[in-house]
N, C-alpha and C positions, 0 to 999 in steps of 0.2 A: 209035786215038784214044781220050782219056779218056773217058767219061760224067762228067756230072754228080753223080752219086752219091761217084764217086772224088776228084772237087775236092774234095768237100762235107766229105768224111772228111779229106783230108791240109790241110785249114783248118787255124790253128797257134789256141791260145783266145785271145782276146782281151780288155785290161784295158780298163776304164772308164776308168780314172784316163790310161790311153794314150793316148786317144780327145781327153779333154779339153784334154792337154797337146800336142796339138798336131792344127794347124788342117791341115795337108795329109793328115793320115790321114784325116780329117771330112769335107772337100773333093771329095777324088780317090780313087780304086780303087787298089788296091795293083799296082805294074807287076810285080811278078814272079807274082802270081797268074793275068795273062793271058797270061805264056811257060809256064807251065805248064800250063795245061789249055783246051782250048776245049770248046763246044756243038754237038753235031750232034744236031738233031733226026730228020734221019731212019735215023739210025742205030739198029740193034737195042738193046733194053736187055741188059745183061749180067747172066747169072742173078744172082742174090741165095745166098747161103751160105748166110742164114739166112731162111728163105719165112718169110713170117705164119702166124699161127694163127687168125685171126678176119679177117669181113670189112671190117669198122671199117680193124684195119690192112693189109689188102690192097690196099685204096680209093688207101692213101696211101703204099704200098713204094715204087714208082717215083720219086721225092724224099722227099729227107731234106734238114735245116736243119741252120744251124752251131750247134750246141750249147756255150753256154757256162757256162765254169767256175762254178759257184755260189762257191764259196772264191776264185776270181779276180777277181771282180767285189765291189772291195770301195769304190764311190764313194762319198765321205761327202758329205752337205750341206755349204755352208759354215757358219761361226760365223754371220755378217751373216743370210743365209736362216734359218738357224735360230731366231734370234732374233723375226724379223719374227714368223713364222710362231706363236710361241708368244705375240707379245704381239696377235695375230688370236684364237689359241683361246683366251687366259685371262678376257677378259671374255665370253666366253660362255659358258665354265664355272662363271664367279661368277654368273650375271643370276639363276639361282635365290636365289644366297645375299644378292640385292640387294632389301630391301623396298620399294624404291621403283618396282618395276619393272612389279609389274601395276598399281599406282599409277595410274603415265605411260600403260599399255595404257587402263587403265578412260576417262582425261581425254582421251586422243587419240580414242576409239571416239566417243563422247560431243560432243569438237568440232568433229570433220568427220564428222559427222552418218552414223556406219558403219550397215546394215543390220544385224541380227540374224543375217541368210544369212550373209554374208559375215562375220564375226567369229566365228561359228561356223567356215567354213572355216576360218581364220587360228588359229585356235586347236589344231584338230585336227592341223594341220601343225607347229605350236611344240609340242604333244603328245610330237611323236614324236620330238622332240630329248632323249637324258633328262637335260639340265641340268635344262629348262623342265617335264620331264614332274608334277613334285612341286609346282610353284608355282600353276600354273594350272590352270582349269575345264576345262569341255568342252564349255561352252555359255555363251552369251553372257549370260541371265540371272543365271545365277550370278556373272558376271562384275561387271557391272552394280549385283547386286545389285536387282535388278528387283522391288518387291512382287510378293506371293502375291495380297493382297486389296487391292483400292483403296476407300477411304470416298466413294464419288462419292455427291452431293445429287442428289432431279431437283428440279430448279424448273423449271413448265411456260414454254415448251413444249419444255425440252432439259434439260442435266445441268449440276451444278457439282461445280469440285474446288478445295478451301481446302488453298494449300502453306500458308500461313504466314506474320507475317511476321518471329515470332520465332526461327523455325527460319533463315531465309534472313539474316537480319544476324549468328545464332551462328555461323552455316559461315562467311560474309564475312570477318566478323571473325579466326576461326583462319586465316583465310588469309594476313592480312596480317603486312608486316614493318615494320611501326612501330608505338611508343607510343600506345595508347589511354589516355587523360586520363579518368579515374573523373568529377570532375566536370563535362565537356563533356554536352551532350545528345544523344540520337540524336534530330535532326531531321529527318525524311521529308516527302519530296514525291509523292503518288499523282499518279498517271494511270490514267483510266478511260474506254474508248472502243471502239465496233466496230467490226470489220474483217472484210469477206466472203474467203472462202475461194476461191471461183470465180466465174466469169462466167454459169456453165449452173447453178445452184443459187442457194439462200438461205440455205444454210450458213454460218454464221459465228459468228465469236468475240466474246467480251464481256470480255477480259482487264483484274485490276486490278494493274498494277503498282506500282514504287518505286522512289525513289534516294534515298540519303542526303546530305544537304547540310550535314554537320556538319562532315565531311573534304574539304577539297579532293582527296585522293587516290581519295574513292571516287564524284565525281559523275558521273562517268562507265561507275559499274555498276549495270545495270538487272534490279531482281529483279520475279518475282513475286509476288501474293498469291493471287489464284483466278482462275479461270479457267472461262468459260463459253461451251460449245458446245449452239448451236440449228438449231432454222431461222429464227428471228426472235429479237431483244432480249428475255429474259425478259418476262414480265407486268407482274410486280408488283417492281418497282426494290427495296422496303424488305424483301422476301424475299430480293435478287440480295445486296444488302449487309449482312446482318446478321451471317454470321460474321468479315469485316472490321469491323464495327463492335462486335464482341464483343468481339475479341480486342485493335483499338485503345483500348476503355475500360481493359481489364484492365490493359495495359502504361503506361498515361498513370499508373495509380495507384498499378501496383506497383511499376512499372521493367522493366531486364533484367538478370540476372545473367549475367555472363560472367566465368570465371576471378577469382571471389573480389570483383567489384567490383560495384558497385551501378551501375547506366547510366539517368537519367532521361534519359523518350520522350516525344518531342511529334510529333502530326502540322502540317508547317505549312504546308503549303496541299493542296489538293484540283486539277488542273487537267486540265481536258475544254472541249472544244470546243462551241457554242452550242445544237445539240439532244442532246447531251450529259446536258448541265449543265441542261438543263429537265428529261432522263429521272429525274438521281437526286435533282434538287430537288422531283419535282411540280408545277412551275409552270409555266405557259405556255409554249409555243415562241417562239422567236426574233422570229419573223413575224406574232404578234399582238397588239394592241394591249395595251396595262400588259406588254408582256414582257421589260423591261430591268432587268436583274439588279441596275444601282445605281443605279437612281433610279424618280422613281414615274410621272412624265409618262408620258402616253396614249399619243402619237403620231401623226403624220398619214398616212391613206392618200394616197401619191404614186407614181405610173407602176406602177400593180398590186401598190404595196409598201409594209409599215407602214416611215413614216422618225421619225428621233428629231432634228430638226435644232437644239432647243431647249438653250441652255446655263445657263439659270436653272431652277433644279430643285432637289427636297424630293430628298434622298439616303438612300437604304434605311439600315439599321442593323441590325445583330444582335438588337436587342430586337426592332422594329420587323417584322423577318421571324420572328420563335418567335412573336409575339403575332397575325399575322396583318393587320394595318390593314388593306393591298391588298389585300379579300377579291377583286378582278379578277387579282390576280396567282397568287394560290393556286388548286393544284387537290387536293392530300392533303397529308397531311404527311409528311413525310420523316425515316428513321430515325439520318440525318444529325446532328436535333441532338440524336441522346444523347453524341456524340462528345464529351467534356471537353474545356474549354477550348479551342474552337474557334468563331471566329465566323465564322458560313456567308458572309456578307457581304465578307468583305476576306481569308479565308483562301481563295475562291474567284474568283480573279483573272480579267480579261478574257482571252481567248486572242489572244496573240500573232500566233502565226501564222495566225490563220485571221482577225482581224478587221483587221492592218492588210497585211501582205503577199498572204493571197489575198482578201484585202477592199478595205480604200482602194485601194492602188496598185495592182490588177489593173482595178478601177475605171477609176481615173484613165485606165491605158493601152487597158484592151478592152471594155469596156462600148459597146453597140451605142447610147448617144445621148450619153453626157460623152466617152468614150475619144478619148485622142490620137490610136489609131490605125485602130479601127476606129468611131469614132461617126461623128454629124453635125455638119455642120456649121453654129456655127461652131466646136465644139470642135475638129473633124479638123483635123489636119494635112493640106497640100496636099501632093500626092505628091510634088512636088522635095526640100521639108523631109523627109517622111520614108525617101525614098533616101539624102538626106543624113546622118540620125540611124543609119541602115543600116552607111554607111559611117564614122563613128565609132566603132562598135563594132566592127566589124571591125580598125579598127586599133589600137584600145585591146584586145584579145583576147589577144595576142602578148607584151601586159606583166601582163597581170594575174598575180599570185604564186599560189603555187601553195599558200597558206592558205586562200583563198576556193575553195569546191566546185564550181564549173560558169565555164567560161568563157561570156563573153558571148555571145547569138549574136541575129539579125536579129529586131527588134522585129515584125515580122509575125508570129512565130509566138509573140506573147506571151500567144496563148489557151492553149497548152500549157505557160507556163512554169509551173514548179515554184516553190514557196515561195520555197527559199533564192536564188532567181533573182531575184525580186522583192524580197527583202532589199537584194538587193548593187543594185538600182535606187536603191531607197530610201538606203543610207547609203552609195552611196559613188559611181556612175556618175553618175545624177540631175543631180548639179548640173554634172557635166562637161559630158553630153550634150545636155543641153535649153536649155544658152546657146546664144543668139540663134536656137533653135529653134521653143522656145514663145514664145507672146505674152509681152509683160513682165509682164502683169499674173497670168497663169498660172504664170510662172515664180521670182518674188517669192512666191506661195501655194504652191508645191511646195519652197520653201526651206523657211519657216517647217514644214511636216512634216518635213524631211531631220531640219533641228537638233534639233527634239526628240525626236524617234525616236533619231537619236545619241546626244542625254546618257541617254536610259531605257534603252539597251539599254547602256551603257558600265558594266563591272564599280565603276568605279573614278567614274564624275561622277554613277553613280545615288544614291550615299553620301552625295551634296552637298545637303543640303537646298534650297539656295540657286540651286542647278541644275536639279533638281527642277519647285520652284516656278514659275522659268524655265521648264522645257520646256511644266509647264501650260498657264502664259500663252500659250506659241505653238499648242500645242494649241488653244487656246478662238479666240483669232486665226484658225487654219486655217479654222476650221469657220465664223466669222461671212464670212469672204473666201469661201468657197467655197459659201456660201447664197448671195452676192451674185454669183458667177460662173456658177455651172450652177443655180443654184436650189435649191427646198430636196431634193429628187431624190436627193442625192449621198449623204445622211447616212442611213443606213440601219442 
């Protein structure tokens, strides 16, 4: 009987291209190769002609493999494969020679917010490519471009850092692809406000931001100007603001230069929220008497709380606050009014969001003695009415569009609702949901808020002086009906 060794040798070579061209050689075992030789394992092996020389191949004399032709085996790729394949390796071979590409690495690291560790990893691996090895760093600073040295302030009791905020409109602006107009102005809007870091600390921030509201294309990019880390609100406010207020003097009178043009800057308006806007005015909190930002009335203490229910009233003015009249209202002065052409008075607007969405209408709904749903009564709603209001939301849920941010949900949990929650109450649910819900006379007074809340926040009917005026009147309306309903309590 043959050995295995003897098949192995009278093998005939074999072509690739054989192989290829047809599928039963690929398939199935060649049938003349098994009338030719079979396996007996226990049969003796038959000496070898030629023994090994080395242990290595001693190990492996007992079998041998079919050895093919190098000159026989001549498979070529296809055209189609070949192509793929090369139009895979050629932009890899270019990405050195592509400027844009640590560009894109730097903006990508940067907007999903990459670690240091880990970009470092990623880098050291495109390292080892050597298209990439010539284009890139080997650490992420460098990458980055990371300052050596930072200008950080201390103002007690933490640190400040001024970006800018003519650096941050010169980058904005290279960024864009449309015409800037030399005589338009860059008109900004600050916001300045804290926000704690954690729940187990007092860590927090004091950031002053911006948006430009010249361009409709850019009011939706939020830059910053400084930024300040403590364990409490600075000290002294006219220290937290003076290289913002440095640096907005300087541009109100020189401009910006960008790309050969001249860009007059105005700030126009300032907006922060009620203890805020007494931090960087100096003046009274919220909650004590003479502390309302436009007007001069006292105020009455009502249910443990200064209210302002009074609509005939001496209205502050820009003079009137640099000169000081309300010496009840002032506590320092503020570095505020070196800012050019700015009156602290009407360039520092009531806040929105915090006096009518998580103020009136959070009010109206959760307040533990007016609220619809959780006061007393007679304001409360009887529990049928508000299962009933329960299940209108609910089934108005399913239509609401998917431009408005939070779908509706059960008025019971309207101590946790969120601002824009209480917006969409106010201009647009409201009137659906509290027909023949609330009282009439409750309901008739919660219109008169819808409407003019709607024309003031409307892009387009707040233009309208005529509208405007309008919405005032129901404003002043609101407030005399709702002294006459809940008392004076509500007006706060």
């Amino acid at each position: 009987m043959e050995t295995f060794n003897s098949v192995t040798n009278q093998a005939p070579s074999v072509r690739a291209s054989d192989c290829l061209n047809s599928t039963d050689n690929v398939l199935r075992p060649d049938p003349d190769l098994d009338t030719q030789a079979s396996l007996d394992l226990n049969a003796p092996a038959s000496p070898d002609p030629n023994p090994p020389t080395s242990p290595e191949s001693n190990a492996s004399s007992s079998i041998s493999f079919v050895n093919y032709d190098s000159e026989a085996f001549d498979y070529q790729v296809p055209t189609a494969a070949a192509n793929n394949v090369t139009k895979i390796i050629e932009p890899v071979q270019n990405i050195s020679q592509s400027p844009d590409f640590k560009s894109k690495l730097t903006h990508w690291a940067l907007e999903e917010n990459i670690s240091h560790k880990a970009l470092d990893k990623l880098l050291h691996i495109l390292k080892e490519e050597p298209s990439l090895s010539s284009c890139l760093p080997l650490h992420a600073r460098t990458l980055l471009r990371t300052p050596r040295q930072v200008n950080i302030q201390e103002i007690s009791p933490g640190h400040y850092y001024h970006f800018g905020i003519q650096n941050n409109i010169i980058k904005l602006l290279s960024t864009i692809n449309f015409k800037i107009d030399a005589s338009t102005s860059i008109d900004i809007s600050c916001h300045i406000d804290g926000l704690p870091l954690s729940k187990s600390s007092n860590s927090s921030f004091w950031p002053i931001l911006f948006t430009i509201d010249s361009y409709k294309e850019l009011e939706n990019q939020v830059m910053i100007i400084g930024l300040y880390h403590g364990s409490k609100k600075p000290n002294n406010s006219n220290e937290y603001l003076l290289q913002f207020v440095n640096e907005a003097k300087h541009l109100i009178e020189n401009g910006i230069s960008f790309n050969r043009m001249h860009l007059p800057f105005k700030i126009k308006n300032i907006i922060c929220d009620a203890p805020a806007k007494s931090y960087i005015l100096n003046v009274k909190m919220h909650s004590g008497y003479s502390s309302c930002n436009k007007c001069t009335q006292e105020g009455h203490y009502i249910d443990r709380k200064v209210c302002f229910p009074d609509i005939n009233f001496t209205k502050r003015t820009d003079e009137s606050f640099r000169s000081k009249e309300d010496e009840d209202y002032h506590l320092n002065y503020t570095i505020i009014e070196q800012i050019p052409n700015f009156n602290i008075v009407e360039n520092i607007p009531v806040d929105y969001m915090h006096s009518l969405c998580l103020g009136v209408m959070k009010r109206l709904l959760a307040h533990k003695k007016y609220g619809f749903i959780f006061g007393s009564p007679p304001y409360k709603l009887p529990w049928r009415k508000t299962d009933l209001l329960c299940q209108h939301l609910e089934k108005i849920r399913k239509y609401v569009p998917k431009e408005l941010p939070r779908k509706p949900r059960s008025v019971l949990e309207c101590r946790r609702y969120k601002a824009t929650e209480f917006r969409h109450f106010i201009l647009y649910l409201g009137p659906v949901v509290f027909k023949n819900i609330l009282p009439q006379n409750m309901y008739q007074n919660f219109l008169l808020l819808h409407v003019a809340a709607y024309i003031l926040s409307s892009e387009i009917y707040c233009k309208n002086n005529d509208l405007v005026n309008y919405a005032h009147q129901l404003l002043e309306c609101f407030i005399k009906n709702s002294v006459s309903i809940y008392g004076n309590g509500l007006s706060v």
